[in-house]
C-alpha positions as CSV (number, residue, x, y, z in Angstrom):
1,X,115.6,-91.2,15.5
2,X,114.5,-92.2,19.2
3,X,111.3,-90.5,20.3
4,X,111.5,-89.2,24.1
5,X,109.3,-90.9,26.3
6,X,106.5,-88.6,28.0
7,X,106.9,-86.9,30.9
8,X,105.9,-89.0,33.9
9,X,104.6,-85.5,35.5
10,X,101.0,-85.3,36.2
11,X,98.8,-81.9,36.1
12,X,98.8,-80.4,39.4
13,X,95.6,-81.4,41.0
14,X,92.6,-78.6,41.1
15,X,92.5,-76.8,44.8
16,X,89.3,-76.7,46.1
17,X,89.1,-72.8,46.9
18,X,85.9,-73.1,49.6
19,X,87.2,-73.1,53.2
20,X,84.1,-75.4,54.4
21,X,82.9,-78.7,52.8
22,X,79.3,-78.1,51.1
23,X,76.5,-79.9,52.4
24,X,73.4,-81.1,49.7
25,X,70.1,-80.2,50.9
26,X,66.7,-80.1,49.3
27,X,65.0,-77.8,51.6
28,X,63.2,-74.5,51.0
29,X,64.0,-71.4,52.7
30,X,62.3,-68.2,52.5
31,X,64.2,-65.0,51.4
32,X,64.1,-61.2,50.9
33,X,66.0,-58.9,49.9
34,X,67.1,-56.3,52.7
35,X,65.6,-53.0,50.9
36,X,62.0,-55.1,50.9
37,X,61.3,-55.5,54.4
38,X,57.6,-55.1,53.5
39,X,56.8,-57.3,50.8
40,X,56.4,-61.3,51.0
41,X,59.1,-63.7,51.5
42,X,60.1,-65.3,48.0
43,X,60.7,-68.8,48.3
44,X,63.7,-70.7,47.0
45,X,65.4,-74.1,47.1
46,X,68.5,-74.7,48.7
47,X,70.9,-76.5,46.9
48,X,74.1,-77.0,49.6
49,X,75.5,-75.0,52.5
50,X,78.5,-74.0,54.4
51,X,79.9,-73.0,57.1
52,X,80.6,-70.0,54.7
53,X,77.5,-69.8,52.7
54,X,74.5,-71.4,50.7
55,X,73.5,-72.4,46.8
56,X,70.1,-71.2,46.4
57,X,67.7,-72.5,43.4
58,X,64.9,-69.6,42.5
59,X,62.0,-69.6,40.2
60,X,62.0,-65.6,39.9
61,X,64.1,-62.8,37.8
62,X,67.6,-62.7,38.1
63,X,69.3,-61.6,41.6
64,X,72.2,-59.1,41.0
65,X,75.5,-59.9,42.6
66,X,76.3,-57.8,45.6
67,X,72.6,-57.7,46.7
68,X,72.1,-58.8,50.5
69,X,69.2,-61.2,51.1
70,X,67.5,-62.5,54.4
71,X,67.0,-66.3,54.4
72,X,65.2,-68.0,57.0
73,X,64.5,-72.1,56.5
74,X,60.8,-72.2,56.8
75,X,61.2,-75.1,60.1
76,X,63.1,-72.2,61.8
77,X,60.8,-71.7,65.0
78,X,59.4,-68.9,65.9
79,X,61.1,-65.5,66.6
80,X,64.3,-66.3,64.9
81,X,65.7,-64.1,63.2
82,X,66.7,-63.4,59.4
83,X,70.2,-64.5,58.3
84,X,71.8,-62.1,55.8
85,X,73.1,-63.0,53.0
86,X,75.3,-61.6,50.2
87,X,75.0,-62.5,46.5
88,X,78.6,-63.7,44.9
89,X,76.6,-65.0,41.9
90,X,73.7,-65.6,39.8
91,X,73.6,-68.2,37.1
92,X,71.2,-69.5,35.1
93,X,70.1,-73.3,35.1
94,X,67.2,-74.9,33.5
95,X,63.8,-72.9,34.2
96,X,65.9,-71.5,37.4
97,X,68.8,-69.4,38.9
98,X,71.4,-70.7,41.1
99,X,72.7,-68.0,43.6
100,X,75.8,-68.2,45.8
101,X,75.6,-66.6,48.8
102,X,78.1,-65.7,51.4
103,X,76.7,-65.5,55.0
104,X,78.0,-61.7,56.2
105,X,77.9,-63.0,60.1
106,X,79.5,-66.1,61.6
107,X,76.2,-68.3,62.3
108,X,75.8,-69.8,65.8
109,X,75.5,-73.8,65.6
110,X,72.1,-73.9,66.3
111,X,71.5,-71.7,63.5
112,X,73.6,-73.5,61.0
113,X,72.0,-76.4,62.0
114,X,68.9,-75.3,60.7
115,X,70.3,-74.9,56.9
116,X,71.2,-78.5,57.7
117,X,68.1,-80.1,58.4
């Protein structure tokens, strides 16, 4: 009895979902949450960003999703303002938590530029 040969078909190829590439950084950035205006900015790493959003690393408690941050890169000069932020995930990794976050505002260039840098 003959054995059919395998099907030349290959898996269909994974779809990358994200409508912008990601850029890696290694910057900190400085966030709050919206309902703490008043206390200090918490500081976090930031992993990659989008047009559409940014991977932050942070050394505190876990950040629910749906809360809306303010990030600001620390280099940002003065008087600009906070970028919001809204939380898609949290996940742990090593002795930190990765967040996604979705920017809720288009950013200017100039701003973007400063999650670049």
């Amino acid at each position: 009895m003959a054995i059919p040969p395998r099907s030349s078909a290959k898996s269909a190829p994974v779809r990358e979902r994200r409508t912008a590439p990601r850029r890696r950084r290694s910057v900190r950035v400085l966030f709050m949450s919206n309902d703490c205006a008043l206390d200090e900015p918490f500081r976090a790493t930031l992993l990659d960003a989008s047009h559409g959003g940014l991977r932050l690393a942070v050394r505190r408690e876990r950040i629910s999703e749906g809360s809306l941050l303010m990030v600001m890169p620390p280099q940002a000069p003065p008087g600009t303002a906070w970028v919001p932020v809204l939380v898609k995930n949290c996940r742990p990794k090593d002795d930190a938590w990765e967040v996604g976050c979705q920017f809720t505002q288009r950013l200017t260039a100039q701003t973007m530029q400063l999650f670049a840098s």
